[in-house]
C-alpha beads as a LAMMPS data file, in Angstrom:
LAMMPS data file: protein, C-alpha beads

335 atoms
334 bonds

1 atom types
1 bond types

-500.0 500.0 xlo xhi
-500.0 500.0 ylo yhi
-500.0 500.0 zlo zhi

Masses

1 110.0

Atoms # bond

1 1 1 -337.150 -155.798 9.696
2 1 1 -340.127 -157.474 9.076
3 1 1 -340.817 -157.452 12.712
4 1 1 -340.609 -153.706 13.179
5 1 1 -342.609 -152.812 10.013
6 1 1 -345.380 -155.055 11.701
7 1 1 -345.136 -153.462 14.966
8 1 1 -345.324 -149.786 12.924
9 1 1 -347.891 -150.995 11.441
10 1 1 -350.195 -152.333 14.318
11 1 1 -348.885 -148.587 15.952
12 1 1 -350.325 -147.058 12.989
13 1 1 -353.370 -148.864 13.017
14 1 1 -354.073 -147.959 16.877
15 1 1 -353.494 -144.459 16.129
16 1 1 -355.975 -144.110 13.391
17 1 1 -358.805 -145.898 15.715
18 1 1 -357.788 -143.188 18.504
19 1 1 -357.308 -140.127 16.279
20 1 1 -361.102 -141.485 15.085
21 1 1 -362.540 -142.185 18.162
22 1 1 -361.451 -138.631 19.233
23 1 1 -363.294 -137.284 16.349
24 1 1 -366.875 -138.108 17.138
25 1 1 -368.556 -135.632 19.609
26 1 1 -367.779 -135.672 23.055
27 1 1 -371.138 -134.181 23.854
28 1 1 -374.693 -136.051 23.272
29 1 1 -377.415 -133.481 23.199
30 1 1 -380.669 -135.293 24.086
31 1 1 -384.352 -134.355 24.477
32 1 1 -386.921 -136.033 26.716
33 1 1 -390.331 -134.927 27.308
34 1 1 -392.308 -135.213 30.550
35 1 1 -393.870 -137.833 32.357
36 1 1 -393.320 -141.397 32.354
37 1 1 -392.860 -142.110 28.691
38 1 1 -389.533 -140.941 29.163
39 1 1 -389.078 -143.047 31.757
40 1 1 -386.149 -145.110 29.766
41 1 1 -384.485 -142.026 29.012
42 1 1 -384.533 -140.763 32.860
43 1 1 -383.026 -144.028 33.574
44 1 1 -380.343 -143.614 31.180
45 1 1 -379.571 -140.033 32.680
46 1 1 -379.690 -141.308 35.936
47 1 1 -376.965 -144.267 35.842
48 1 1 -375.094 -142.384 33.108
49 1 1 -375.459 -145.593 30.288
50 1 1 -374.706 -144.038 27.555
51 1 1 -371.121 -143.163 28.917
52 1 1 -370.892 -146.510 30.306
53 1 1 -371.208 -147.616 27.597
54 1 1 -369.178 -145.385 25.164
55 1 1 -366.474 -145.780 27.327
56 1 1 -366.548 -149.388 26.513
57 1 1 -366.085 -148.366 22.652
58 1 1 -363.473 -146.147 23.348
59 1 1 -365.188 -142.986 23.520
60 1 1 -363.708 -142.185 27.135
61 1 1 -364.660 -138.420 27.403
62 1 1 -368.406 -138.734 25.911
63 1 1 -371.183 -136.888 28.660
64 1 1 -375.073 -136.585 27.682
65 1 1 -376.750 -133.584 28.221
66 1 1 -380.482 -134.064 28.489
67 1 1 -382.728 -131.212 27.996
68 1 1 -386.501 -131.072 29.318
69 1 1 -388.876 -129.636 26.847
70 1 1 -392.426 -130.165 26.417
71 1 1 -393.295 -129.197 23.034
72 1 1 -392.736 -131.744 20.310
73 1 1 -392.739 -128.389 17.877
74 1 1 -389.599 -127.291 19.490
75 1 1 -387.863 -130.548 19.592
76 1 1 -388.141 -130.666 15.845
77 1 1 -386.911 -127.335 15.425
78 1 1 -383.592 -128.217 18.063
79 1 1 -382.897 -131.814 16.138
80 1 1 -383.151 -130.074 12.260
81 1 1 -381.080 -127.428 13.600
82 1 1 -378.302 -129.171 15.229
83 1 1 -379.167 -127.947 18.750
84 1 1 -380.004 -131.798 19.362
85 1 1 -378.149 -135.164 18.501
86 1 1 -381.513 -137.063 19.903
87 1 1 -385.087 -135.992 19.777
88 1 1 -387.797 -138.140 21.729
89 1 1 -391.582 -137.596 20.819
90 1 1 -394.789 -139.558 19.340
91 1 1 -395.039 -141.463 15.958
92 1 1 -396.543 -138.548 14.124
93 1 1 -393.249 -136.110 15.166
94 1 1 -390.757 -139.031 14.067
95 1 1 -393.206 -139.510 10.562
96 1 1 -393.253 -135.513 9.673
97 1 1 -389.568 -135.315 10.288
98 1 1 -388.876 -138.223 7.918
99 1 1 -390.973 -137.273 5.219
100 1 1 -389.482 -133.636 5.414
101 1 1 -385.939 -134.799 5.627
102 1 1 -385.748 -137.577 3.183
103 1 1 -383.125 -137.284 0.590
104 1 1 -381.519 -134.479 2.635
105 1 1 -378.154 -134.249 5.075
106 1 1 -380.427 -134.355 7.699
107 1 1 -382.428 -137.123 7.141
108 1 1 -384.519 -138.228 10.304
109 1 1 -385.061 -142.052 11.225
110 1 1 -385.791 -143.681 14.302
111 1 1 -383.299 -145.442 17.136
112 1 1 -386.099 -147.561 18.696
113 1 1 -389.346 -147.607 20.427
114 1 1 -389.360 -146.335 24.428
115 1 1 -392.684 -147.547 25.405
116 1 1 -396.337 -148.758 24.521
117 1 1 -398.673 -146.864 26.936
118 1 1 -402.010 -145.562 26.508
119 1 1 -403.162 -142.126 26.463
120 1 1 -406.741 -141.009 27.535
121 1 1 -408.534 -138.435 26.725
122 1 1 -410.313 -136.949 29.640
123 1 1 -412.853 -134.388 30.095
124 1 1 -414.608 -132.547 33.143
125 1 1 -417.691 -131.409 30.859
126 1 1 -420.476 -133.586 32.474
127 1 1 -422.393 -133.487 28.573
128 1 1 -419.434 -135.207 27.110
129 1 1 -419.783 -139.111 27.056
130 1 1 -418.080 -139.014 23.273
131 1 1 -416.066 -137.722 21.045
132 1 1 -419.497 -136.487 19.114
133 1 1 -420.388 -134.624 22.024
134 1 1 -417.709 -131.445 21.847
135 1 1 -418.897 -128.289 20.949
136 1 1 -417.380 -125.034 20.144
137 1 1 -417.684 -124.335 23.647
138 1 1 -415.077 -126.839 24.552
139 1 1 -411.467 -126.646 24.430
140 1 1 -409.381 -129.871 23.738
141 1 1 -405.365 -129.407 25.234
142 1 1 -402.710 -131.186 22.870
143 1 1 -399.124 -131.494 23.407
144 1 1 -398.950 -129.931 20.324
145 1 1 -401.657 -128.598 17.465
146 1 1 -401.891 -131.095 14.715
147 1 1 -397.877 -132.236 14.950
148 1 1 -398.515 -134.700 18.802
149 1 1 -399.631 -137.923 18.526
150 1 1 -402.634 -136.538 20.944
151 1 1 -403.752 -134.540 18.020
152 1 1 -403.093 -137.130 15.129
153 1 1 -405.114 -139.588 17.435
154 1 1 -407.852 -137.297 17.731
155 1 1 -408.005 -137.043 13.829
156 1 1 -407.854 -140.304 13.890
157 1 1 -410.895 -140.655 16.353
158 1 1 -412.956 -137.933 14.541
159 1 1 -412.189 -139.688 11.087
160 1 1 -413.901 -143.175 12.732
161 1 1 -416.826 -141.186 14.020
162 1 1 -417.648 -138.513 11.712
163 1 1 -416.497 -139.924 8.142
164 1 1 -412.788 -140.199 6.979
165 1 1 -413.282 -136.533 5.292
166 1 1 -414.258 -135.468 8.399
167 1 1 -410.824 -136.074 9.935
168 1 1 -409.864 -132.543 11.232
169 1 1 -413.677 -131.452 12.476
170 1 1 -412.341 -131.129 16.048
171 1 1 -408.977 -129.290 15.260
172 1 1 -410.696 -125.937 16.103
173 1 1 -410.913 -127.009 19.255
174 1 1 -407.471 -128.300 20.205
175 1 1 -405.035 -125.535 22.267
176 1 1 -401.380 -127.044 22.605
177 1 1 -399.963 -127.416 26.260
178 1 1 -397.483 -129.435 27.991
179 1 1 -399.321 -132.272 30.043
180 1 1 -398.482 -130.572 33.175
181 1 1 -399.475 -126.945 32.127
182 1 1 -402.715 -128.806 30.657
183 1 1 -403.323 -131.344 34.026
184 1 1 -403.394 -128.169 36.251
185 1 1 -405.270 -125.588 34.078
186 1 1 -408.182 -128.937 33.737
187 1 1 -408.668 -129.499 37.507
188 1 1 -408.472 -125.896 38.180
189 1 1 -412.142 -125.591 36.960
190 1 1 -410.892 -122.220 35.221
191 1 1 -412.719 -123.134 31.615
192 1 1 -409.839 -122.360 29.600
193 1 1 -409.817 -125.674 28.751
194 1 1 -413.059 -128.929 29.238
195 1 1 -410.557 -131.990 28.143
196 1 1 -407.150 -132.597 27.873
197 1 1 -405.201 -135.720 25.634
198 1 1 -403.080 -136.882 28.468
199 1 1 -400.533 -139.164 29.550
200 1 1 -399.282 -141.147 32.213
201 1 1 -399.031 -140.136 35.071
202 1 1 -401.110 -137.211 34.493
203 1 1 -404.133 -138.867 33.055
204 1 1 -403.594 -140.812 36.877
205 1 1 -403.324 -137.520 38.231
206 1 1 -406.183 -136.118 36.498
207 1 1 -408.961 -138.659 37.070
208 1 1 -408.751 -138.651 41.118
209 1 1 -411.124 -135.638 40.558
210 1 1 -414.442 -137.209 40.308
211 1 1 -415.422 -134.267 37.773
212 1 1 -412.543 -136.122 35.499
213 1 1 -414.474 -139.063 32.631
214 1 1 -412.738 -141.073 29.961
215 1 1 -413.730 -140.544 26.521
216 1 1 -411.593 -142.602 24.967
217 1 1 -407.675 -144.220 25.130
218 1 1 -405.240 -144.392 22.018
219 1 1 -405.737 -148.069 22.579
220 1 1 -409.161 -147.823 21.203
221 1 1 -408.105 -145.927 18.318
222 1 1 -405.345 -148.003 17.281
223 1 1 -406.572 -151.542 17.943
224 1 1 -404.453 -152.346 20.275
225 1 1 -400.930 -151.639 22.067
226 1 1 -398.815 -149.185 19.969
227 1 1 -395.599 -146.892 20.672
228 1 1 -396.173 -144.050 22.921
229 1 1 -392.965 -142.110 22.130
230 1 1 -389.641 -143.073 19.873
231 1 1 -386.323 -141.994 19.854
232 1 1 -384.768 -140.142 16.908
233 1 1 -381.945 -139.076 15.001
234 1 1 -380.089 -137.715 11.960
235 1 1 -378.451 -139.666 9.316
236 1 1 -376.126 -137.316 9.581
237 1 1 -375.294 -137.987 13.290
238 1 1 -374.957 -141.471 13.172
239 1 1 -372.647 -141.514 10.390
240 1 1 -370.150 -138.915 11.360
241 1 1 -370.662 -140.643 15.524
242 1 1 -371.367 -144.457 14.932
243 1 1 -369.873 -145.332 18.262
244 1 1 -371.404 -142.395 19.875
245 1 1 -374.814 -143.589 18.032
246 1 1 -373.799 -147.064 18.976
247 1 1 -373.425 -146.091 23.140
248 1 1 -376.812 -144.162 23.136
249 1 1 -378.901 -147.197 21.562
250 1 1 -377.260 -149.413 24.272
251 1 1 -377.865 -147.306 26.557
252 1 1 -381.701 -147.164 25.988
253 1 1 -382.000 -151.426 25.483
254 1 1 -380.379 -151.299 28.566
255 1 1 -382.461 -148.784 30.877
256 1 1 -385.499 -150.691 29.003
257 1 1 -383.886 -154.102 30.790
258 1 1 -383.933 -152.533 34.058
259 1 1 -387.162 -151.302 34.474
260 1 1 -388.375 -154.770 33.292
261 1 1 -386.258 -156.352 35.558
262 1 1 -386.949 -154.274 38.816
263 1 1 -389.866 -151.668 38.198
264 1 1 -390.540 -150.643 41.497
265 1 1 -386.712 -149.461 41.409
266 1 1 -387.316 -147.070 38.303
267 1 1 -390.630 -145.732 40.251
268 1 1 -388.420 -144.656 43.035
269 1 1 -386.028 -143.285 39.916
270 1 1 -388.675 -141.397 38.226
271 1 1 -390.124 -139.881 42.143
272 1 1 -386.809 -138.754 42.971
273 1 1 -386.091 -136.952 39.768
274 1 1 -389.112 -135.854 39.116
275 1 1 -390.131 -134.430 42.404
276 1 1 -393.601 -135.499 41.924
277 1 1 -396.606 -136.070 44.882
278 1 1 -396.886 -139.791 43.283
279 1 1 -395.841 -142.356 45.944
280 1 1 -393.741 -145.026 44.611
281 1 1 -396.247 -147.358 44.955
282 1 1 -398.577 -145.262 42.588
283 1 1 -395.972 -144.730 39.794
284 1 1 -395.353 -149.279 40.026
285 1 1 -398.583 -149.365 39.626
286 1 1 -398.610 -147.187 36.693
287 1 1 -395.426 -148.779 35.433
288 1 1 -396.283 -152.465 36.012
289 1 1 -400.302 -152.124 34.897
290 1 1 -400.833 -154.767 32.131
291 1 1 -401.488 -152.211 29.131
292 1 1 -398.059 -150.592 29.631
293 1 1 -394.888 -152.446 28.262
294 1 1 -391.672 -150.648 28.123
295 1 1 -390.070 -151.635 24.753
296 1 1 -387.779 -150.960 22.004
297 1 1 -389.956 -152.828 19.200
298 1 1 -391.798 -150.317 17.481
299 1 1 -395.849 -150.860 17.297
300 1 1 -398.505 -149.344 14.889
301 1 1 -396.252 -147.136 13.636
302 1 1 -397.774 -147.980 10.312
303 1 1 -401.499 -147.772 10.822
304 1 1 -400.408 -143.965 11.574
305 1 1 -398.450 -143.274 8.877
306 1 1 -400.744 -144.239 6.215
307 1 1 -403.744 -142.404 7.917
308 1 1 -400.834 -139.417 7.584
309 1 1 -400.819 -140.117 3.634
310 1 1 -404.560 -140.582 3.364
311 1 1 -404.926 -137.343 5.101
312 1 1 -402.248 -135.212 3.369
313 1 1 -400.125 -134.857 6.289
314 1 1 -397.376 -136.406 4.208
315 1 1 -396.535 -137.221 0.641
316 1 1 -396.805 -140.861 1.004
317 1 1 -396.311 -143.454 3.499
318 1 1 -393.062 -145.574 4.500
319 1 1 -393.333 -148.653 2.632
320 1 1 -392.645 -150.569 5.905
321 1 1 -392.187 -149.615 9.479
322 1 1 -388.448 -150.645 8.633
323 1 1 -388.224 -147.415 6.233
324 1 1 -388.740 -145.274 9.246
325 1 1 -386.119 -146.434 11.556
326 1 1 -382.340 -147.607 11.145
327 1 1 -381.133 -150.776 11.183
328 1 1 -380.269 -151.180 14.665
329 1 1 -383.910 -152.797 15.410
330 1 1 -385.013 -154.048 11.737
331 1 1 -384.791 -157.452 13.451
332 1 1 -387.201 -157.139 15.896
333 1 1 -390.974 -157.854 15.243
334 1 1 -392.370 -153.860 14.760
335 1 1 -395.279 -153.091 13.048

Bonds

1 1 1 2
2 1 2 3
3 1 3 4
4 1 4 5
5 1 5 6
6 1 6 7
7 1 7 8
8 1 8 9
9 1 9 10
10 1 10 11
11 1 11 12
12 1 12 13
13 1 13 14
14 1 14 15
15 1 15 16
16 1 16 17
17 1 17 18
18 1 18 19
19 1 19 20
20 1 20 21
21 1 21 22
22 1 22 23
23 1 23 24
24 1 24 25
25 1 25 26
26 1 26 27
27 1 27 28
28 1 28 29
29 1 29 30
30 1 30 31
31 1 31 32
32 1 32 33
33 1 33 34
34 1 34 35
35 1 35 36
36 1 36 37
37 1 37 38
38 1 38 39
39 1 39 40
40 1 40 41
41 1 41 42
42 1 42 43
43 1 43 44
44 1 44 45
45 1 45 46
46 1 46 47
47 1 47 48
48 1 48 49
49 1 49 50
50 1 50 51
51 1 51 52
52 1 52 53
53 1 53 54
54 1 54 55
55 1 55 56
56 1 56 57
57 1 57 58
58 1 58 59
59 1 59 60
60 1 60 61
61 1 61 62
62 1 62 63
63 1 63 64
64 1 64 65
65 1 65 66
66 1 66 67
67 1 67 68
68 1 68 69
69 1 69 70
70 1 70 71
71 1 71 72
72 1 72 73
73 1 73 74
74 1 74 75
75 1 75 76
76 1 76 77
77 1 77 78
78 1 78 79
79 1 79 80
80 1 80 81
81 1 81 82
82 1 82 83
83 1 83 84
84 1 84 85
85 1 85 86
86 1 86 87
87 1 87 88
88 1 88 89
89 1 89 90
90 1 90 91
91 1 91 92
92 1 92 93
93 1 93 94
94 1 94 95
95 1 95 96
96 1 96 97
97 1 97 98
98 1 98 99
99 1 99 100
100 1 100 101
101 1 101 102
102 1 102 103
103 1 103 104
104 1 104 105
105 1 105 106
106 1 106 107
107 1 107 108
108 1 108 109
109 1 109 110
110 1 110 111
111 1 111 112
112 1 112 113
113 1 113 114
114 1 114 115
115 1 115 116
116 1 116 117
117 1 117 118
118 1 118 119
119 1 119 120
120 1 120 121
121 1 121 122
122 1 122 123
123 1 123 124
124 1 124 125
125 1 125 126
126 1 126 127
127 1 127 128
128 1 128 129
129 1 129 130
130 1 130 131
131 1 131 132
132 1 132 133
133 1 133 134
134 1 134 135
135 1 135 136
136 1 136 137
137 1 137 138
138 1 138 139
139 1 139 140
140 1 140 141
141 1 141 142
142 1 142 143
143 1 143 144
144 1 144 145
145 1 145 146
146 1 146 147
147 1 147 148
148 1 148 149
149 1 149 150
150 1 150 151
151 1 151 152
152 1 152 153
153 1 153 154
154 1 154 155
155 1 155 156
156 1 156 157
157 1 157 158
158 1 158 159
159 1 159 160
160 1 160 161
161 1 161 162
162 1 162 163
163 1 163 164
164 1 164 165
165 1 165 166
166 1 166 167
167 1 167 168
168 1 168 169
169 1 169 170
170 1 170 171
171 1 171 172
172 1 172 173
173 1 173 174
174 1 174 175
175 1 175 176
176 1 176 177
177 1 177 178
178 1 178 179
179 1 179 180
180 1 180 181
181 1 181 182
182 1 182 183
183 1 183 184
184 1 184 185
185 1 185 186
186 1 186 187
187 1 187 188
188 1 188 189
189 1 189 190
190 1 190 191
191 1 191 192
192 1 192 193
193 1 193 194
194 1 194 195
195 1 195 196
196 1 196 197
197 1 197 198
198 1 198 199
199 1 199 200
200 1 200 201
201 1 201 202
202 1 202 203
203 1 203 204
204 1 204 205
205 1 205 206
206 1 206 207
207 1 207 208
208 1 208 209
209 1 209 210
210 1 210 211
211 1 211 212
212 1 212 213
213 1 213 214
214 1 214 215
215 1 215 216
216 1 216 217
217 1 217 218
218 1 218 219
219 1 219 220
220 1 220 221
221 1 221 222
222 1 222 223
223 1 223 224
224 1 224 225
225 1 225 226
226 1 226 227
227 1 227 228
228 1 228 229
229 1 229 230
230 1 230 231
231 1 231 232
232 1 232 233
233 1 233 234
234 1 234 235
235 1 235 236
236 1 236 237
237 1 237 238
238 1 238 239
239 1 239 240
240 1 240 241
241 1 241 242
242 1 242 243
243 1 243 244
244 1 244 245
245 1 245 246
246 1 246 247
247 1 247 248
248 1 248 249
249 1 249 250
250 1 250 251
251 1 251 252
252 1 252 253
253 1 253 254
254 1 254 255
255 1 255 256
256 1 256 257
257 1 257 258
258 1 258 259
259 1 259 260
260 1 260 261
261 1 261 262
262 1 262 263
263 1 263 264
264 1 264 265
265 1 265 266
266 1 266 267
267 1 267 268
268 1 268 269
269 1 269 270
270 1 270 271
271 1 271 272
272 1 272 273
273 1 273 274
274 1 274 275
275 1 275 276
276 1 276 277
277 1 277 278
278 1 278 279
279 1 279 280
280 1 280 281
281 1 281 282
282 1 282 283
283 1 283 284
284 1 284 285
285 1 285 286
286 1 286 287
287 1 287 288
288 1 288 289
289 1 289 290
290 1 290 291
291 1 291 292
292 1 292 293
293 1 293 294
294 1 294 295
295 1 295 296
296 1 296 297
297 1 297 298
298 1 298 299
299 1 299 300
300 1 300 301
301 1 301 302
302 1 302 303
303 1 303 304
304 1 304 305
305 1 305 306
306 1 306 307
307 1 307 308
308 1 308 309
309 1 309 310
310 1 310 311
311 1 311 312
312 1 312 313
313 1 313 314
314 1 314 315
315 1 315 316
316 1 316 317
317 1 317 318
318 1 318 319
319 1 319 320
320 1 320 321
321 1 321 322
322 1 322 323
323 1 323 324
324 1 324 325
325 1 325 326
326 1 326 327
327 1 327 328
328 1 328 329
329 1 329 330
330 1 330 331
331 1 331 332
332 1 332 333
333 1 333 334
334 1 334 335
């Protein structure tokens, strides 16, 4: 007797795991943005990780649906409304979002860092050598007005150079496009815009044009290497899927492995998704230049959230980079 209430139970017990397994999503909406700060996520897409690896916690039906978008503003609105599980953007997106959401059902923390990469900001107006330099004549292309870690850095810049009060003087002139929109509409010589707040590979792209000058990198701004683009979530999600959760974090320490491992690989990845003109050997060189480290370890995250306190952008400031993301990397060395 005792024998068959033990096997009932055990029977019972593997039930419940199934019948809960089954009830976490079978579908992973997730957003990645272009060029080769997403190159983690492409990686994922492309070897199908984060079903690999669900499948290994039971999940066996889970797919991932990535969806291209180029406007931090609209990946917001898709991860507050439910239209996305997984957002991907800059440090200021993932900040806003938590500072909005806190308290709430939807409550918005980071999964991990993607990558530390510089971005440049590049101009074809000959009278430009700094940041002091723009005039109302010139028009500054952002990922996104004020929200994009282009603009934030820019504030950031302006608030260096022209007095921390000073922070938004050159918001007049920002216009939001995506980098490619922005790469084209710069080296077209049209006007519409003189500089653009780019990223690799267009700032690569852009500055073959000998009419193309630095101005300055987020490097400069930030003292140093710092996070290029995170990976985000709801409370919410993770808590009703933690396996789910648990298969797309894997996933993205995993992709981050391989393009370590074998870079020149993910350039051929990222060329034959992509469709790009790069050769391979220009995307390694992108990948595997010295200033670029793909990484799940979060990096400055706080140096911009307090300038988003200072500056009213939010009601106060994460106590600790740790505040802004879950527990899945608290034990890595961020910043």
């Amino acid at each position: 007797m005792k024998r068959i209430i033990g096997l009932a139970a055990a029977a019972g017990l593997a039930l419940l795991a199934t019948s809960q397994a089954q009830a976490e999503v079978k579908e992973i909406k997730a957003a990645q943005q272009y060029g080769l700060s997403s190159l983690p996520l492409m990686i994922m897409e492309d070897g199908k990780l984060v079903e690999k690896h669900a499948k290994a916690l039971g999940l066996t039906d889970l797919t991932v649906t990535w969806i291209k978008l180029g406007n931090p503003g609209a990946i917001t609105e898709g991860l507050v409304s439910g239209g996305l599980d997984f957002g991907s953007g800059g440090v200021p997106s993932l900040l806003t979002l938590w500072s909005r959401t806190q308290g709430t059902a939807m409550e918005v923390k980071g999964a991990g860092a993607i990558v530390n990469m510089p971005m440049e900001l590049l101009t074809t107006n000959p009278k430009v050598k700094s940041i002091r330099d723009f005039t109302e004549q010139d028009r500054i292309a952002v990922t996104t007005v004020r929200v994009s870690n282009q603009a934030l850095l820019l504030q950031m810049a302006a608030a260096k150079e022209f007095g921390a009060e000073n922070f938004a003087r050159l918001d007049p002139l920002t216009v939001s496009l995506p980098h490619p929109e922005a790469t084209s509409t710069l080296l077209s010589g049209s006007g519409v815009i003189s500089a653009h707040f780019s990223a690799l590979p267009f700032q690569h792209q852009q500055k073959r044009d000998e009419r193309v000058r630095k101005v300055l990198s987020s490097y400069d701004v930030l003292g140093g290497p710092a996070t290029n683009t995170a990976i985000y979530a709801t409370k919410r999600f993770k808590d009703a899927n933690p396996k789910a959760y648990q298969a797309f974090v894997a996933g993205l320490q995993e992709a981050v492995e391989q393009i370590n491992k074998d870079k020149r690989a993910a350039a051929a990845t990222y060329q034959r998704m992509t469709g790009t003109k790069e050769s391979v050997d220009d995307i390694y060189a992108m990948i595997a230049a010295p200033e670029v480290e793909m990484t799940v370890t979060p990096h400055q995250t706080m140096k911009m959230a307090n300038f988003m306190a200072e500056t009213g952008r939010l009601k106060k400031a994460p106590k600790d980079w740790k505040d802004l993301f879950f527990d899945n990397v608290h034990a890595l060395p961020g910043s």
